[in-house]
C-alpha positions as CSV (number, residue, x, y, z in Angstrom):
1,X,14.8,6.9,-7.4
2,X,17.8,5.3,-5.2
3,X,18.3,2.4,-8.1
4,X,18.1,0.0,-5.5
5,X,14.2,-0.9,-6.3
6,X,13.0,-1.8,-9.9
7,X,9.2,-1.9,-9.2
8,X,8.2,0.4,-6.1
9,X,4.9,-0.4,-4.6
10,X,2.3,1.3,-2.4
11,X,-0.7,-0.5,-0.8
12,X,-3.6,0.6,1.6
13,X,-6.6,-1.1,3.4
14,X,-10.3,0.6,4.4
15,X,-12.4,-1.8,6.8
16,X,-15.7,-1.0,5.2
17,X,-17.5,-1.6,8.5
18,X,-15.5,1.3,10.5
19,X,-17.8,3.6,11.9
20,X,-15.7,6.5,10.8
21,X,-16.1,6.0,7.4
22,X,-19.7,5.3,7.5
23,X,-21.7,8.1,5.7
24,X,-18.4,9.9,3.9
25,X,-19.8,9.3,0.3
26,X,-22.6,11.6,1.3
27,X,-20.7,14.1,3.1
28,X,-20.0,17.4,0.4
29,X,-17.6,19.2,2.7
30,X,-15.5,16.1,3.0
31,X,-16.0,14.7,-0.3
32,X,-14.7,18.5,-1.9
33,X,-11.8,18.2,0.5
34,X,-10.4,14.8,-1.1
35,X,-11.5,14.6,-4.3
36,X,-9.7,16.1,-7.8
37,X,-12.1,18.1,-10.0
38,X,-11.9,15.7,-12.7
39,X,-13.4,12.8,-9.9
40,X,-16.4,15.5,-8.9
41,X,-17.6,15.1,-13.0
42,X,-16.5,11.6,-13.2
43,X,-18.0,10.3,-9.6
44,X,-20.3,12.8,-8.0
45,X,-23.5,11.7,-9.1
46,X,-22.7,8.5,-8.3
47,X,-20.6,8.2,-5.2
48,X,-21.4,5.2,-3.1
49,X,-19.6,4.1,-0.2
50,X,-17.6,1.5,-1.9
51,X,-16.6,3.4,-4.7
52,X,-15.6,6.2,-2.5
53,X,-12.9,4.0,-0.6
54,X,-11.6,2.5,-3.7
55,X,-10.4,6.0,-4.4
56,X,-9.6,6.9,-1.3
57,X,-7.2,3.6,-1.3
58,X,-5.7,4.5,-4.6
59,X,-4.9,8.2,-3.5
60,X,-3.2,6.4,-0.2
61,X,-1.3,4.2,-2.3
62,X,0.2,6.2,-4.5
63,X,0.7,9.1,-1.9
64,X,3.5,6.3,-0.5
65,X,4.9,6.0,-3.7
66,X,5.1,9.4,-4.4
67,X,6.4,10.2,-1.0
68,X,9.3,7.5,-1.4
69,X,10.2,8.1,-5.3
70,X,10.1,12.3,-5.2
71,X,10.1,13.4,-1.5
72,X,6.7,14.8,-1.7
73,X,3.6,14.9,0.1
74,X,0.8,15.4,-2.4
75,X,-3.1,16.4,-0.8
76,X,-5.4,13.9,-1.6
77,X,-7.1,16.7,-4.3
78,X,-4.1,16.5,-6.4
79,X,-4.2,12.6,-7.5
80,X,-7.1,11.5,-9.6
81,X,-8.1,8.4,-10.1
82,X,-9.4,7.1,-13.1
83,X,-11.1,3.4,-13.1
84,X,-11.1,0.3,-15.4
85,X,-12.7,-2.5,-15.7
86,X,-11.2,-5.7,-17.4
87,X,-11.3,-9.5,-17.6
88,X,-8.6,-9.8,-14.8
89,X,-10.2,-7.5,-12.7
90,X,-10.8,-4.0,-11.0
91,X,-7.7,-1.9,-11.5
92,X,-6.8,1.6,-12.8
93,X,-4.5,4.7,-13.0
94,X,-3.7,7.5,-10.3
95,X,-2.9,10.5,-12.2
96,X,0.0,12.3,-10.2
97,X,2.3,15.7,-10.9
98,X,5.2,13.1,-11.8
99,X,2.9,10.8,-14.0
100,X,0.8,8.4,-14.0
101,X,0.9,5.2,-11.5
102,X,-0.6,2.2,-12.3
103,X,-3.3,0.4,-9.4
104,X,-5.5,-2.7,-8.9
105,X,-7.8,-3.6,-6.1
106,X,-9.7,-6.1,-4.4
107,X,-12.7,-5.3,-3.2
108,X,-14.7,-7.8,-0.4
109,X,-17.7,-7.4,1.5
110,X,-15.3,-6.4,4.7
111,X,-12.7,-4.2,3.1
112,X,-11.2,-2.4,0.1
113,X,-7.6,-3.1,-0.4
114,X,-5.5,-1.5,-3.2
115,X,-2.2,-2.2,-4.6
116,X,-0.1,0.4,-6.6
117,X,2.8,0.4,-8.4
118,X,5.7,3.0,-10.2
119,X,7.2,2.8,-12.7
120,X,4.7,1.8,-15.5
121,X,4.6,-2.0,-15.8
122,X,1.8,-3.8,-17.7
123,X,-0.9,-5.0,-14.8
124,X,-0.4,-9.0,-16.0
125,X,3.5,-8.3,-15.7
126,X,3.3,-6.4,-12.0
127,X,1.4,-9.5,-10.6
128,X,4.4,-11.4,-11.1
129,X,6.7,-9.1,-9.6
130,X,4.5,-7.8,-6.5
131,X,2.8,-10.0,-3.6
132,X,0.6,-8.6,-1.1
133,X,-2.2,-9.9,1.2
134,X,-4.8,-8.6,3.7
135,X,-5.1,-10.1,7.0
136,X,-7.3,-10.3,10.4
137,X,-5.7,-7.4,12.9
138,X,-6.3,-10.6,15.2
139,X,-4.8,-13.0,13.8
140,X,-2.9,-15.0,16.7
141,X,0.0,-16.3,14.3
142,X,0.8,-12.2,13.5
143,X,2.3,-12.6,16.6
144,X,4.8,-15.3,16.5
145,X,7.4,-12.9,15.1
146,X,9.2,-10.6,17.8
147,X,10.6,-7.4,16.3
148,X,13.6,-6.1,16.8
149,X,14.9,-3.3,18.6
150,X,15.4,-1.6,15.3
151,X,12.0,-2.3,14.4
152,X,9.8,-2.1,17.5
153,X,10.9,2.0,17.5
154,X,8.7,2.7,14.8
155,X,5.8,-0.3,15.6
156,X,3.6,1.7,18.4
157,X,0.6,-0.4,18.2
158,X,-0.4,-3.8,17.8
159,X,-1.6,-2.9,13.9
160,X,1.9,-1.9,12.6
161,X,3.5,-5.0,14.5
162,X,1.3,-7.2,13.0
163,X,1.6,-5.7,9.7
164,X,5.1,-6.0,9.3
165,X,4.2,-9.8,10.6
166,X,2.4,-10.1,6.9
167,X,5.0,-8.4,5.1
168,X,7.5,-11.3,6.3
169,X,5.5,-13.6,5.6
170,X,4.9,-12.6,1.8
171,X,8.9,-12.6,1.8
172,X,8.6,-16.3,3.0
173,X,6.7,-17.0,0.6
174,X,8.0,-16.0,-2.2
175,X,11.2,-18.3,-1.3
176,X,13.6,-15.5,0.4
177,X,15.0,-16.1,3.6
178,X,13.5,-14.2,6.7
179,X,16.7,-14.7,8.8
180,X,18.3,-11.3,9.9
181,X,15.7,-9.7,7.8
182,X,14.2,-6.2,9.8
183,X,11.4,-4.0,8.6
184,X,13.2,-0.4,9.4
185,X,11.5,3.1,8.9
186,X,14.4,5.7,9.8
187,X,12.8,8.4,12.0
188,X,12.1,11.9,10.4
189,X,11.2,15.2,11.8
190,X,7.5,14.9,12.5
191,X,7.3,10.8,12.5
192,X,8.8,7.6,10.4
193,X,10.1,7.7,6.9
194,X,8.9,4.8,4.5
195,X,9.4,1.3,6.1
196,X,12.4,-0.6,3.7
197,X,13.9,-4.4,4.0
198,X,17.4,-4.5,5.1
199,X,19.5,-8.1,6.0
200,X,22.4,-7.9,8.4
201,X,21.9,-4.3,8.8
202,X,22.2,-4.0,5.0
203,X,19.3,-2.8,2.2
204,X,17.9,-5.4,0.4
205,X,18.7,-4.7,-3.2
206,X,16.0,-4.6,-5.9
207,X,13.3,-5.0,-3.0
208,X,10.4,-2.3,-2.0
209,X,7.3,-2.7,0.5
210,X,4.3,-1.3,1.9
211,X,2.4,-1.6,5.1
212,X,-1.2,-0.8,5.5
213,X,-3.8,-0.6,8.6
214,X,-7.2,0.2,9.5
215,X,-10.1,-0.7,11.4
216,X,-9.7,-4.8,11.4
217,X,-7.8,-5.4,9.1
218,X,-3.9,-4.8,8.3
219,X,-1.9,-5.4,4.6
220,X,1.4,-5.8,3.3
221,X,2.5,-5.3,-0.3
222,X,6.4,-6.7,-1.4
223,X,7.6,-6.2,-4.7
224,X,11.1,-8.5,-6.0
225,X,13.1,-8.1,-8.8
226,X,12.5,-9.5,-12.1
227,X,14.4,-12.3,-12.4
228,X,15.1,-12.9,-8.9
229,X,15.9,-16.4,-7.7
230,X,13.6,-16.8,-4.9
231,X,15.6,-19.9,-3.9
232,X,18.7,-18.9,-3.7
């Protein structure tokens, strides 16, 4: 870990409706490709095509985590996911070769969207400490924010403009000010590294985010420091 982020946080969003992803719960070939033995006994008989993307989403989310915490790039057959079902909701644990990393969805008629989180914090306590939020790829006002040079080197499409657009505005939200505040992903050999806040050219302490696209629909998730003073 840098020590710079208490909670770190991936997220990841599947339009249901994409005609990609049609049909992939009853695809073997595929399904054996991206799925842990453990999730072949637990899931096999029963794969649908919502159940397929919630695991799909939770792999994706904690492949980011993973990727910013250890520097590795784990295949999708390596993190299984086991489900639960509680009072507050749909949520469950991505077993990973550095532990296990905690998730929760929501799940709509459009879209799967998953939220994960490292290091182990209690579900009820996370949801205090992490915002996130799905939004149209459309949406008119995801555009009212122009990028900076900094950031527009990494944001090639419309998608990954307009998701940074949400992540700002979960910052807003939560109190912090926006001013000076850039979305930067450092370019690596072979792409972008994981997007991080920085002010004034500096890292925000104590923050970590998460951007997220696909098909109509993009999503951001933030996570703050305990204790933080959103108002100061």
């Amino acid at each position: 870990m840098t020590g710079l982020t208490e909670l770190t946080v991936g997220n990841d969003v599947v339009d249901l409706r994409d005609p990609e992803g049609l049909g992939k719960h009853d695809n073997e070939r595929w399904l054996a490709r991206v799925l842990a033995e453990r999730e072949v006994v637990d899931f096999g008989q029963e794969m649908t095509h919502v159940l397929l993307w919630r695991l799909w989403t939770a792999k994706e989310s904690a492949y980011k985590i993973v990727k910013k915490e250890f520097g590795t790039s784990p295949p999708a057959r390596e993190l299984s996911v086991r489900l639960e079902t509680t009072e507050e909701g749909a949520r469950g644990v991505v077993d990973t070769h550095h532990g296990p990393i905690q998730a929760r969805w929501t799940v709509d008629e459009e879209f799967v969207h998953c939220v994960a989180w490292w290091p182990h914090v209690e579900p009820i306590a996370a949801q205090g400490r992490i915002v996130a939020a799905v939004r149209s790829a459309e949406d008119p006002s995801l555009r009212n924010h122009r990028l900076t040079k900094r950031e527009a080197l990494s944001a090639k499409n419309p998608a990954s403009w307009a998701a940074r657009s949400v992540a700002r505005s979960l910052v807003q939200e939560q109190g912090s000010q926006t001013a000076e505040l850039e979305i930067v992903r450092d370019h690596i050999e072979g792409g972008f590294g994981p997007p991080r806040l920085e002010r004034g050219g500096r890292i925000l302490s104590g923050y970590d985010l998460s951007l997220s696209h696909h098909g109509r629909f993009v999503a951001a998730a933030v996570s703050h420091p305990s204790g933080v003073n959103h108002h100061g």
